[in-house]
C-alpha positions in Angstrom: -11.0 -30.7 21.1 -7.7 -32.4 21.4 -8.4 -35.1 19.1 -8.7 -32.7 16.5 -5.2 -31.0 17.3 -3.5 -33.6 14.3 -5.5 -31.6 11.5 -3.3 -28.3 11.7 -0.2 -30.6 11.1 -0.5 -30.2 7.5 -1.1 -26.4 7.9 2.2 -26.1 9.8 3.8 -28.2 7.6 2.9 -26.0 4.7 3.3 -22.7 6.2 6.9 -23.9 6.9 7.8 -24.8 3.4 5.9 -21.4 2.1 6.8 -18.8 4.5 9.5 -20.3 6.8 11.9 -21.3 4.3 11.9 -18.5 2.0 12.3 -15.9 4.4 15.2 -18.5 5.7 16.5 -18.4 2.7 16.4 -14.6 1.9 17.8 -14.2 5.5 20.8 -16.4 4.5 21.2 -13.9 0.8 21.3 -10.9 2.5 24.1 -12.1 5.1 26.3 -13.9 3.0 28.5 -13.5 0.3 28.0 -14.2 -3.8 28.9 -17.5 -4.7 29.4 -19.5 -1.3 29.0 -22.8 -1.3 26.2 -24.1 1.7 29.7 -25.9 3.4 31.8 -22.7 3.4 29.3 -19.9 3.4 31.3 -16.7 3.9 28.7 -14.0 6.4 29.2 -10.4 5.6 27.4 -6.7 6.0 28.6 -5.5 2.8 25.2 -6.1 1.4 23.3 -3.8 3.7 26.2 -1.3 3.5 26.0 -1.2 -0.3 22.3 0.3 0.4 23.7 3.1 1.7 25.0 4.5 -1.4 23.7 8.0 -2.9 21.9 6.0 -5.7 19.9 3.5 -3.8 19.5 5.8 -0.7 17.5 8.3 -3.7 15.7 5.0 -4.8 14.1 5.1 -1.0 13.8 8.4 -0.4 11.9 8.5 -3.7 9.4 5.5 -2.8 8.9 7.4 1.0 8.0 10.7 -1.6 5.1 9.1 -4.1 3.7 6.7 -1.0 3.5 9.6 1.2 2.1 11.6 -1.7 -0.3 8.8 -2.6 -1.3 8.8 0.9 -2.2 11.7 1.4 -4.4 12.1 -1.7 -6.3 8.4 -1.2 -7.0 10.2 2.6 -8.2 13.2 1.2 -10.1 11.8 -1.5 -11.3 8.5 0.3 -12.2 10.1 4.0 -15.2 11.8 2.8 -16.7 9.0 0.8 -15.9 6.8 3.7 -17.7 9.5 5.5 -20.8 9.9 3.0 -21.0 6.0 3.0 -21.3 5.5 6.5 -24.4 7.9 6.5 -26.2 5.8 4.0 -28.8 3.0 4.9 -27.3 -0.4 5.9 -28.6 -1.4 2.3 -27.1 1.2 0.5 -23.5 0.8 2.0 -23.4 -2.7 1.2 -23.8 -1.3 -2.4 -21.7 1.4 -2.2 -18.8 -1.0 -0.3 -19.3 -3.1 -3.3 -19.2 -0.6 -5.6 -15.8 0.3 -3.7 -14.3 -2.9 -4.2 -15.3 -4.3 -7.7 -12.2 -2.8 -9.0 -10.0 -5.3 -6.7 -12.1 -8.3 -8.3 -9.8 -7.3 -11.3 -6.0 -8.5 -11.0 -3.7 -5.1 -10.5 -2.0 -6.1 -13.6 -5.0 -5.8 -15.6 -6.1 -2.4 -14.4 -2.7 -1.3 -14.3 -2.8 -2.2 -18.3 -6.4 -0.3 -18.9 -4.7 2.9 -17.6 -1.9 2.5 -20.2 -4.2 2.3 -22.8 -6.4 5.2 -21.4 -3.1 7.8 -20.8 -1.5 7.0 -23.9 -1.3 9.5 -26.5 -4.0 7.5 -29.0 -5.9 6.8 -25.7 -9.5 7.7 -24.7 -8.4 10.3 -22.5 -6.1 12.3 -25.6 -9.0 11.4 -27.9 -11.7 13.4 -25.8 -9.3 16.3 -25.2 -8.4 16.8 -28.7 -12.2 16.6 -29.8 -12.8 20.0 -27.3 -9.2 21.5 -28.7 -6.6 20.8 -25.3 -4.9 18.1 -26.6 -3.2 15.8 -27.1 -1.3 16.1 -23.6 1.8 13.5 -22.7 0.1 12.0 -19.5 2.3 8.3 -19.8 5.4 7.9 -18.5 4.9 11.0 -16.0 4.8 11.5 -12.4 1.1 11.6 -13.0 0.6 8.7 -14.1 2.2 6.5 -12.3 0.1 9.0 -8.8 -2.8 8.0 -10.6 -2.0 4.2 -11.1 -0.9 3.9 -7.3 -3.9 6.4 -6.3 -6.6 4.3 -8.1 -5.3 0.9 -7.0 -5.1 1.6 -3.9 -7.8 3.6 -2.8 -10.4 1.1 -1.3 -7.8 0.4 1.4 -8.1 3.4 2.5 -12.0 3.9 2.2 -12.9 0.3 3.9 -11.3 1.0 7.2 -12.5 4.5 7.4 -15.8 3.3 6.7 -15.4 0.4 9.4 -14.7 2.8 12.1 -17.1 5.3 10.9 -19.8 2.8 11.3 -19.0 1.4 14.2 -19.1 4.6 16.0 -21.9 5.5 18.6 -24.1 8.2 16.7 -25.5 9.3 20.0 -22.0 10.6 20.6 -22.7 13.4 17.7 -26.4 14.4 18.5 -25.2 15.1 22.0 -22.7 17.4 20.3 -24.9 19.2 18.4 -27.4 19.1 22.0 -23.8 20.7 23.6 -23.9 24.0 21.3 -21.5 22.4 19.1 -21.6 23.3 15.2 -20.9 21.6 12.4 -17.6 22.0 12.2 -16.7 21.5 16.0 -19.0 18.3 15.6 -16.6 16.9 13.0 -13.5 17.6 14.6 -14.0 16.7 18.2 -16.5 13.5 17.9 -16.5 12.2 14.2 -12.8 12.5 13.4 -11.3 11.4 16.8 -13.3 8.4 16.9 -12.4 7.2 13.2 -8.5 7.6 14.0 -8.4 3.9 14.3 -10.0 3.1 10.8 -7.9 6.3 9.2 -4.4 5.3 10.6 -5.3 1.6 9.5 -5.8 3.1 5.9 -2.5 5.0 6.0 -0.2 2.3 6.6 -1.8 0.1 4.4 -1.7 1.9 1.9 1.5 3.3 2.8 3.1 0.3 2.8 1.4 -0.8 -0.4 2.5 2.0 -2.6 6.2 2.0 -1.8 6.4 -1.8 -1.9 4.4 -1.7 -5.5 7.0 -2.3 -8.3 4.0 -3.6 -11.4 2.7 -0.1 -11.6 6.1 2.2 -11.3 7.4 0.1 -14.3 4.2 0.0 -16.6 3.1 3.5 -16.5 6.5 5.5 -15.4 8.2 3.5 -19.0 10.4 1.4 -16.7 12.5 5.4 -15.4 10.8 5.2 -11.9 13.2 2.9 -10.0 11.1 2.2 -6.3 12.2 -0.1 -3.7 9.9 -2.3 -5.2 11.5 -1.8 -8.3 15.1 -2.2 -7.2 14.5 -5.5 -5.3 12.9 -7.2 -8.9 16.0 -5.7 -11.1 18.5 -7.5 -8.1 16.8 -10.8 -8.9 15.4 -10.5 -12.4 17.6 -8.5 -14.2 20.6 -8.6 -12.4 21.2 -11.4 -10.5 22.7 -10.3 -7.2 20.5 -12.3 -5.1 22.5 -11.3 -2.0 21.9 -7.7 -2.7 17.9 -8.1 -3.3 17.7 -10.0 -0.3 19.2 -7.3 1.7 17.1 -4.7 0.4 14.3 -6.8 1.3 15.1 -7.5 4.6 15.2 -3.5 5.2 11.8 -3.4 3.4 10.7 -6.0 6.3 11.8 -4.1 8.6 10.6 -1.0 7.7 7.3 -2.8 7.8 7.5 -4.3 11.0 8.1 -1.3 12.3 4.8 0.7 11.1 2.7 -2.1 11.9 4.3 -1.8 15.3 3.3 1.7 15.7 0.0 1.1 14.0 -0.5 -1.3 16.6 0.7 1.2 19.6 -1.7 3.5 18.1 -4.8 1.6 18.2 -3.6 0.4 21.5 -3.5 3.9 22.8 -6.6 4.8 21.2 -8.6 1.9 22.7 -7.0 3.7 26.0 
C-alpha cells in the first residue's frame, strides 16, 4: 500500500489551498486591525469586543431563538414520521427516505424562492384563502415565514438520523417489553425513545446548527429585517466591508460549533456506554 501513498498528495495539496488558507486567512481578519499592511500587521481584540455590544449580542440571541424554535418543531414534526418510516417494509422506506429527500435535489435558493411566491399576497396560498372568504392574510415578511422556510429546508436532517437509529434498533428489545407487562406508552418511552437518542440528538445539532448559521432564507422571506448571525457575517463582507469584524463573528460561529459537535460527540460516546 505504500506505493500508493503519492496519490493523496494532490488531495492535501488542495485541501490546503481550500480549507487551510481561508480559515488562515479569516483567523488573521479577526485578530488584526483594518488596513494593515502584511509587513506591519497591527493584532488586536477590539473585534471580538465590538460583538459584545447590545445590538449584535440581540443579533445572537435572536438566531439561538428561531434555531431553537425551528428545532423543536422539525423534532416534533419529523420524530414520528421517522418513527412511522422505520415500521414500514425495507422497500417502502427506501421510498419514503426518497420521498424525504427529493426536496434537497433542489438548490435551497430555489425552494427558498417557491415559498416567496407561494406566501405572497397574489400567491397560491392567499388565492385559495380568499376563494373560501379568510383572506387575503400577510404571511411574507413575518416570523412565520421565515419558521416555515427554515422548518421546511431543514427537516430531512432531522428525519434521516432518527430514521437511522430507529432502524437500526433491535425490535426484539420492544416485543419483550410488551412480553414484560409494558403498555404502549411505557414501550415508547423506555425502549423506542432511549435507543433513538443517538439519531435524535444527531438531528438537533444539525439542524441546530443549520438554522442559525442560514442567512439565504432570513433575507428572502423576513424582506431583508431579520438580521441572524448568518446574516450579520454577509452584511460585514458584502455590504459593509469590515472584513476584520466578519471574520470575528465567524470565528465565534466556529466555535460555537465546535463546541456542540463536541458535546454531540460526548453524547453518543456516553450513549454507546
Amino acid at each position: 500500500m505504500k506505493q500508493f501513498k503519492r496519490l493523496i498528495i494532490p488531495y492535501f495539496i488542495w485541501a490546503i489551498i481550500i480549507l487551510v488558507i481561508p480559515l488562515f486567512l479569516i483567523a488573521l481578519y479577526a485578530f488584526t486591525t483594518e488596513g494593515n499592511e502584511v509587513m506591519t500587521l497591527s493584532f488586536t481584540w477590539g473585534n471580538f469586543a465590538k460583538f459584545l455590544e447590545a445590538t449584535y449580542l440581540n443579533v445572537i440571541l435572536k438566531s439561538f431563538w428561531l434555531g431553537l424554535l425551528t428545532t423543536f418543531i422539525c423534532l416534533v414534526l419529523g420524530y414520528p414520521l421517522a418513527l412511522i418510516i422505520a415500521r414500514c417494509s425495507e422497500k417502502m422506506q427506501g421510498l419514503l427516505i426518497m420521498l424525504v429527500t427529493i426536496p434537497m435535489w433542489i438548490n435551497m435558493l430555489l425552494r427558498t424562492y417557491a415559498w416567496m411566491n407561494l406566501l405572497s399576497d397574489n400567491g397560491i396560498i392567499n388565492n385559495l384563502l380568499a376563494k373560501i372568504g379568510l383572506g387575503p392574510i400577510n404571511m411574507m415578511y413575518t416570523d412565520f415565514s421565515v419558521m416555515l422556510g427554515l422548518i421546511c429546508n431543514f427537516m430531512p436532517f432531522m428525519i434521516i438520523p432518527i430514521h437511522t437509529s430507529l432502524n437500526k434498533m433491535d425490535k426484539s428489545l420492544i416485543e419483550a417489553a410488551y412480553d414484560l407487562g409494558a403498555n404502549r406508552f411505557q414501550t415508547f418511552w423506555k425502549v423506542i425513545w432511549k435507543l433513538s437518542l443517538p439519531g435524535v440528538v444527531n438531528g438537533i445539532m444539525m439542524v441546530f446548527l443549520l438554522a442559525i448559521s442560514s442567512f439565504v432564507i432570513p433575507k428572502l422571506l423576513g424582506g431583508g429585517q431579520y438580521m441572524l448571525i448568518g446574516n450579520l457575517i454577509e452584511s460585514q463582507f458584502i455590504s459593509v466591508g469590515d472584513w476584520n469584524f466578519g471574520s470575528a463573528i465567524s470565528m465565534i460561529l466556529a466555535v460555537i460549533i465546535l463546541l456542540s459537535m463536541s458535546l454531540m460527540k460526548r453524547m453518543d460516546k456516553e450513549k454507546g456506554e
